[in-house]
C-alpha positions as CSV (number, residue, x, y, z in Angstrom):
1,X,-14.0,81.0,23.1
2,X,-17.3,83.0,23.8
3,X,-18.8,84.5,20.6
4,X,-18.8,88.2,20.3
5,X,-21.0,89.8,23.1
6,X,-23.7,92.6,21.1
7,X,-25.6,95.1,23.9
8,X,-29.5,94.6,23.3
9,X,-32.0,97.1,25.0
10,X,-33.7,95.3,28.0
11,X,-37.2,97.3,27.7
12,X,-37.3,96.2,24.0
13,X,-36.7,92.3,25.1
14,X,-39.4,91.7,26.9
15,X,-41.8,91.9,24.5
16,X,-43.4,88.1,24.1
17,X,-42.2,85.7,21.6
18,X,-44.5,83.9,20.0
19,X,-44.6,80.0,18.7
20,X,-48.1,79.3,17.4
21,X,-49.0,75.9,17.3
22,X,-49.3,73.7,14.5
23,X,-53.2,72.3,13.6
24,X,-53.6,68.9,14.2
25,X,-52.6,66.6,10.8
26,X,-51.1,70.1,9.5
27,X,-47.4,69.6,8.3
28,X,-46.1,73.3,8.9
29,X,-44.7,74.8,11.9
30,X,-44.7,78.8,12.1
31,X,-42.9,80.8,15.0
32,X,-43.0,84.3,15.1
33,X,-40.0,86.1,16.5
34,X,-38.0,89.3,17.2
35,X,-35.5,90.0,15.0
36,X,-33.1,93.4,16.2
37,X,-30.3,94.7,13.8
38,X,-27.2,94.2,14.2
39,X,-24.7,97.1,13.5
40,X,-21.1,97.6,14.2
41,X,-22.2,99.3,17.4
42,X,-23.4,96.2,18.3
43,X,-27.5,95.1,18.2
44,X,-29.7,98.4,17.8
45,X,-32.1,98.9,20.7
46,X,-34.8,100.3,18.8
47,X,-38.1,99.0,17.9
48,X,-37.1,94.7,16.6
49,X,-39.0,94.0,13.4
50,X,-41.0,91.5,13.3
51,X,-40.5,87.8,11.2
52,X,-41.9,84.6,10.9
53,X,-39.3,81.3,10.7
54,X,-41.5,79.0,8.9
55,X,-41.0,75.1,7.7
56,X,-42.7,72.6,6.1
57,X,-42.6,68.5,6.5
58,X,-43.1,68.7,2.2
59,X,-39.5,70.2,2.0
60,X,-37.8,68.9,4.6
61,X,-34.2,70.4,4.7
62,X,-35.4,73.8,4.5
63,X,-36.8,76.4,6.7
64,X,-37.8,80.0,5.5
65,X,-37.6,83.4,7.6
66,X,-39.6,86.4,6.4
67,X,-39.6,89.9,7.1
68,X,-41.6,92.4,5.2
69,X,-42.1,91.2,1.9
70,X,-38.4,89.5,2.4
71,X,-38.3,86.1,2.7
72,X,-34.8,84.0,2.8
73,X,-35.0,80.1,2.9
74,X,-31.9,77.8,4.1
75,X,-31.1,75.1,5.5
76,X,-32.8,73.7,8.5
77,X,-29.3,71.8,9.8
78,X,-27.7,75.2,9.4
79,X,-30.3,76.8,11.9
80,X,-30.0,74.1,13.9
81,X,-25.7,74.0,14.4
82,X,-25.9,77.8,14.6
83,X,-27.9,78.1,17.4
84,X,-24.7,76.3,19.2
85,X,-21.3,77.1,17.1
86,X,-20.8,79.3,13.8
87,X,-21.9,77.6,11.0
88,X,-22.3,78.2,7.0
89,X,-20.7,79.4,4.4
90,X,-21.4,82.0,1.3
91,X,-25.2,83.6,1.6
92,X,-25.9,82.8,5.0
93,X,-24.5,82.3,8.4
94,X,-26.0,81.4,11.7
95,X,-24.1,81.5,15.1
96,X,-24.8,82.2,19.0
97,X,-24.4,85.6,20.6
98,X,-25.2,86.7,24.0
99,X,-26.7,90.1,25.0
100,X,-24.8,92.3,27.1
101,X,-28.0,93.7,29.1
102,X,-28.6,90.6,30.7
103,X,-26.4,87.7,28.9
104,X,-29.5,86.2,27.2
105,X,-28.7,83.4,24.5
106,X,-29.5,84.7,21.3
107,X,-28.4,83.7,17.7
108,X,-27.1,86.3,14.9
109,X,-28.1,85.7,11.2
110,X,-26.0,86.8,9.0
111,X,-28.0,87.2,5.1
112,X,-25.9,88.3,2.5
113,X,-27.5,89.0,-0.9
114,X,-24.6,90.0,-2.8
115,X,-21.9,89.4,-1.1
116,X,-19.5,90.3,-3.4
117,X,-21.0,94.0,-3.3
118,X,-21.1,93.8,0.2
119,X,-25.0,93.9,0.9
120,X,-25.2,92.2,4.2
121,X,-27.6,92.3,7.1
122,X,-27.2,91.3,10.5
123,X,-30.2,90.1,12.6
124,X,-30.2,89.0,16.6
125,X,-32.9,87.2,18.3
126,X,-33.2,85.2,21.4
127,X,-32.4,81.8,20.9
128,X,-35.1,80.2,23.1
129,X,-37.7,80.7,20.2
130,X,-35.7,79.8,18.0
131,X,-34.7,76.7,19.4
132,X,-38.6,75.9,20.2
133,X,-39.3,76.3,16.7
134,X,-36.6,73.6,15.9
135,X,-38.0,71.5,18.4
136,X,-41.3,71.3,16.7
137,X,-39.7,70.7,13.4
138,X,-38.0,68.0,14.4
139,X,-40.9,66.4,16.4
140,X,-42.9,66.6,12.7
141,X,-39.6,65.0,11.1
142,X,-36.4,64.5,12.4
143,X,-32.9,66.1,11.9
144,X,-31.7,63.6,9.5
145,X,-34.8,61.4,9.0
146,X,-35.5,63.9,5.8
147,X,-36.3,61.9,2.9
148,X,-34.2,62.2,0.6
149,X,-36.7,63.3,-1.9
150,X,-40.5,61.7,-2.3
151,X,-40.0,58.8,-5.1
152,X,-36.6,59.4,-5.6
153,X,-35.3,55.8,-3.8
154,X,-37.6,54.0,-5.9
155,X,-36.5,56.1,-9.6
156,X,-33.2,54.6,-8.7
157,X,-33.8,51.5,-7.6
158,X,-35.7,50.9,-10.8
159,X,-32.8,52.2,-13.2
160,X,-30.0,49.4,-10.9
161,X,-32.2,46.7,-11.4
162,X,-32.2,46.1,-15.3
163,X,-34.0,46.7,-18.2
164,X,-36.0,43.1,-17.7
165,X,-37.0,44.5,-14.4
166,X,-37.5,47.6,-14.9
167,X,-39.7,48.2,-17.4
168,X,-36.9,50.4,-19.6
Protein backbone atom coordinates (compact mmCIF):
# COMPACT_ATOMS: atom_id res chain seq x y z
CA UNK A 1 0.00 0.00 0.00
CA UNK A 2 1.41 3.50 -1.13
CA UNK A 3 1.60 6.06 1.71
CA UNK A 4 -0.63 8.95 1.60
CA UNK A 5 0.11 11.14 -1.53
CA UNK A 6 0.52 15.31 -0.18
CA UNK A 7 0.52 17.92 -3.33
CA UNK A 8 3.88 20.00 -2.97
CA UNK A 9 4.44 23.25 -5.11
CA UNK A 10 6.88 22.42 -8.05
CA UNK A 11 8.45 26.21 -8.26
CA UNK A 12 9.07 25.95 -4.41
CA UNK A 13 11.02 22.38 -5.01
CA UNK A 14 13.64 23.28 -6.86
CA UNK A 15 15.28 25.20 -4.73
CA UNK A 16 18.89 23.34 -3.92
CA UNK A 17 19.35 21.11 -1.12
CA UNK A 18 22.30 21.29 0.58
CA UNK A 19 24.68 18.47 2.30
CA UNK A 20 27.86 20.26 3.42
CA UNK A 21 30.67 18.19 3.85
CA UNK A 22 32.22 17.09 6.96
CA UNK A 23 36.12 18.47 7.67
CA UNK A 24 38.53 16.01 7.50
CA UNK A 25 39.06 14.01 11.21
CA UNK A 26 35.76 16.02 12.16
CA UNK A 27 33.09 13.62 13.71
CA UNK A 28 29.79 15.57 12.75
CA UNK A 29 27.79 15.45 9.72
CA UNK A 30 25.39 18.53 8.99
CA UNK A 31 22.82 18.61 6.05
CA UNK A 32 20.76 21.41 5.45
CA UNK A 33 17.33 20.75 4.07
CA UNK A 34 13.75 21.95 3.06
CA UNK A 35 11.28 21.29 5.36
CA UNK A 36 7.40 22.29 3.95
CA UNK A 37 4.31 21.97 6.38
CA UNK A 38 2.13 19.62 6.23
CA UNK A 39 -1.57 20.46 6.79
CA UNK A 40 -4.75 18.61 6.23
CA UNK A 41 -4.88 20.10 2.78
CA UNK A 42 -1.96 18.30 2.24
CA UNK A 43 1.91 19.96 2.16
CA UNK A 44 1.64 23.87 1.99
CA UNK A 45 3.34 25.32 -1.12
CA UNK A 46 4.50 28.35 0.39
CA UNK A 47 7.88 29.48 1.16
CA UNK A 48 9.72 25.73 3.05
CA UNK A 49 11.60 26.81 6.21
CA UNK A 50 14.69 26.00 6.44
CA UNK A 51 16.53 23.17 9.03
CA UNK A 52 19.57 21.54 9.64
CA UNK A 53 19.55 17.40 10.46
CA UNK A 54 22.71 17.23 12.34
CA UNK A 55 24.65 14.07 14.07
CA UNK A 56 27.52 13.36 15.84
CA UNK A 57 29.93 10.11 15.96
CA UNK A 58 30.08 11.09 20.17
CA UNK A 59 26.39 10.14 20.40
CA UNK A 60 25.84 7.74 18.16
CA UNK A 61 22.04 6.66 18.13
CA UNK A 62 20.94 10.03 17.79
CA UNK A 63 20.51 12.70 15.24
CA UNK A 64 19.09 16.23 15.85
CA UNK A 65 16.85 18.42 13.36
CA UNK A 66 16.60 22.24 14.08
CA UNK A 67 14.47 24.88 12.89
CA UNK A 68 14.44 28.32 14.28
CA UNK A 69 15.51 28.17 17.70
CA UNK A 70 13.64 24.46 17.72
CA UNK A 71 15.63 21.70 17.87
CA UNK A 72 14.17 17.96 18.23
CA UNK A 73 16.73 15.04 18.60
CA UNK A 74 15.70 11.17 17.94
CA UNK A 75 16.74 8.36 17.00
CA UNK A 76 19.03 7.82 14.03
CA UNK A 77 17.48 4.09 13.29
CA UNK A 78 14.05 5.80 13.34
CA UNK A 79 15.27 8.27 10.44
CA UNK A 80 16.69 5.74 8.86
CA UNK A 81 13.39 2.93 8.70
CA UNK A 82 11.18 5.98 7.96
CA UNK A 83 12.64 6.96 5.02
CA UNK A 84 11.26 3.38 3.68
CA UNK A 85 8.00 2.31 5.96
CA UNK A 86 6.22 4.15 9.01
CA UNK A 87 8.11 3.87 11.89
CA UNK A 88 7.99 5.20 15.68
CA UNK A 89 5.86 5.54 18.22
CA UNK A 90 4.77 8.45 20.90
CA UNK A 91 6.80 11.92 20.21
CA UNK A 92 7.94 11.28 16.82
CA UNK A 93 7.17 9.56 13.70
CA UNK A 94 8.97 9.29 10.39
CA UNK A 95 7.51 7.66 7.13
CA UNK A 96 7.73 8.09 3.19
CA UNK A 97 5.34 10.25 1.20
CA UNK A 98 5.32 11.15 -2.34
CA UNK A 99 4.48 14.56 -3.92
CA UNK A 100 1.66 14.82 -6.15
CA UNK A 101 3.40 17.52 -8.45
CA UNK A 102 5.85 15.30 -9.73
CA UNK A 103 5.80 11.95 -7.49
CA UNK A 104 9.17 12.87 -5.80
CA UNK A 105 10.18 10.68 -2.67
CA UNK A 106 10.00 12.58 0.26
CA UNK A 107 9.60 11.65 4.00
CA UNK A 108 6.94 13.31 6.54
CA UNK A 109 8.00 13.93 10.22
CA UNK A 110 5.68 13.84 12.35
CA UNK A 111 6.88 15.99 16.02
CA UNK A 112 4.48 15.94 18.68
CA UNK A 113 5.23 17.92 21.79
CA UNK A 114 2.33 17.24 23.79
CA UNK A 115 0.57 14.84 22.36
CA UNK A 116 -1.92 14.38 24.71
CA UNK A 117 -2.98 18.25 24.04
CA UNK A 118 -2.71 17.65 20.55
CA UNK A 119 0.35 19.95 19.62
CA UNK A 120 1.57 18.23 16.53
CA UNK A 121 3.45 19.41 13.44
CA UNK A 122 3.82 17.88 10.27
CA UNK A 123 7.02 18.51 8.10
CA UNK A 124 7.78 17.09 4.28
CA UNK A 125 11.01 17.04 2.62
CA UNK A 126 12.61 15.24 -0.16
CA UNK A 127 14.06 12.14 0.80
CA UNK A 128 17.18 12.21 -1.35
CA UNK A 129 18.89 14.65 1.25
CA UNK A 130 17.75 13.05 3.63
CA UNK A 131 18.93 9.79 2.71
CA UNK A 132 22.56 11.41 1.83
CA UNK A 133 22.76 12.66 5.19
CA UNK A 134 22.21 9.01 6.50
CA UNK A 135 24.70 7.94 4.13
CA UNK A 136 27.41 9.99 5.65
CA UNK A 137 26.45 9.02 9.08
CA UNK A 138 26.77 5.70 8.60
CA UNK A 139 30.13 5.96 6.56
CA UNK A 140 31.46 7.84 10.10
CA UNK A 141 29.79 4.88 12.06
CA UNK A 142 27.65 2.29 11.06
CA UNK A 143 23.86 1.48 11.63
CA UNK A 144 24.32 -0.84 14.40
CA UNK A 145 28.15 -0.58 14.92
CA UNK A 146 27.07 2.23 17.73
CA UNK A 147 28.95 1.57 20.82
CA UNK A 148 27.02 0.91 23.24
CA UNK A 149 28.30 3.65 25.35
CA UNK A 150 32.24 4.79 25.73
CA UNK A 151 33.57 2.52 28.82
CA UNK A 152 30.45 1.05 29.56
CA UNK A 153 31.68 -2.80 28.30
CA UNK A 154 34.61 -2.52 30.42
CA UNK A 155 32.36 -1.03 33.87
CA UNK A 156 30.72 -4.29 33.48
CA UNK A 157 33.07 -6.52 32.65
CA UNK A 158 34.94 -5.38 35.77
CA UNK A 159 31.73 -5.84 38.23
CA UNK A 160 31.33 -9.98 36.55
CA UNK A 161 34.69 -10.71 37.21
CA UNK A 162 34.99 -10.64 41.13
CA UNK A 163 35.99 -8.59 43.72
CA UNK A 164 39.79 -10.29 43.62
CA UNK A 165 39.78 -9.04 40.07
CA UNK A 166 38.30 -6.25 40.16
CA UNK A 167 39.63 -4.14 42.41
CA UNK A 168 36.00 -3.84 44.46
Amino acid sequence: MRPRTYRLCRAARRRPCHTAPSAPGQDVVRAEVRLWLVDDDGIDGEEPMPAVLSYTATEPYAVTLTYHATQWEFSRELLAAGVAVPAGIGGVLVKPAWSDADGEAGVVMVLQAEPEAGCVVQWWTPAGPVQEFLRRTCALVPLGAEPVQPGLDDAIARLLSGPGEAGI
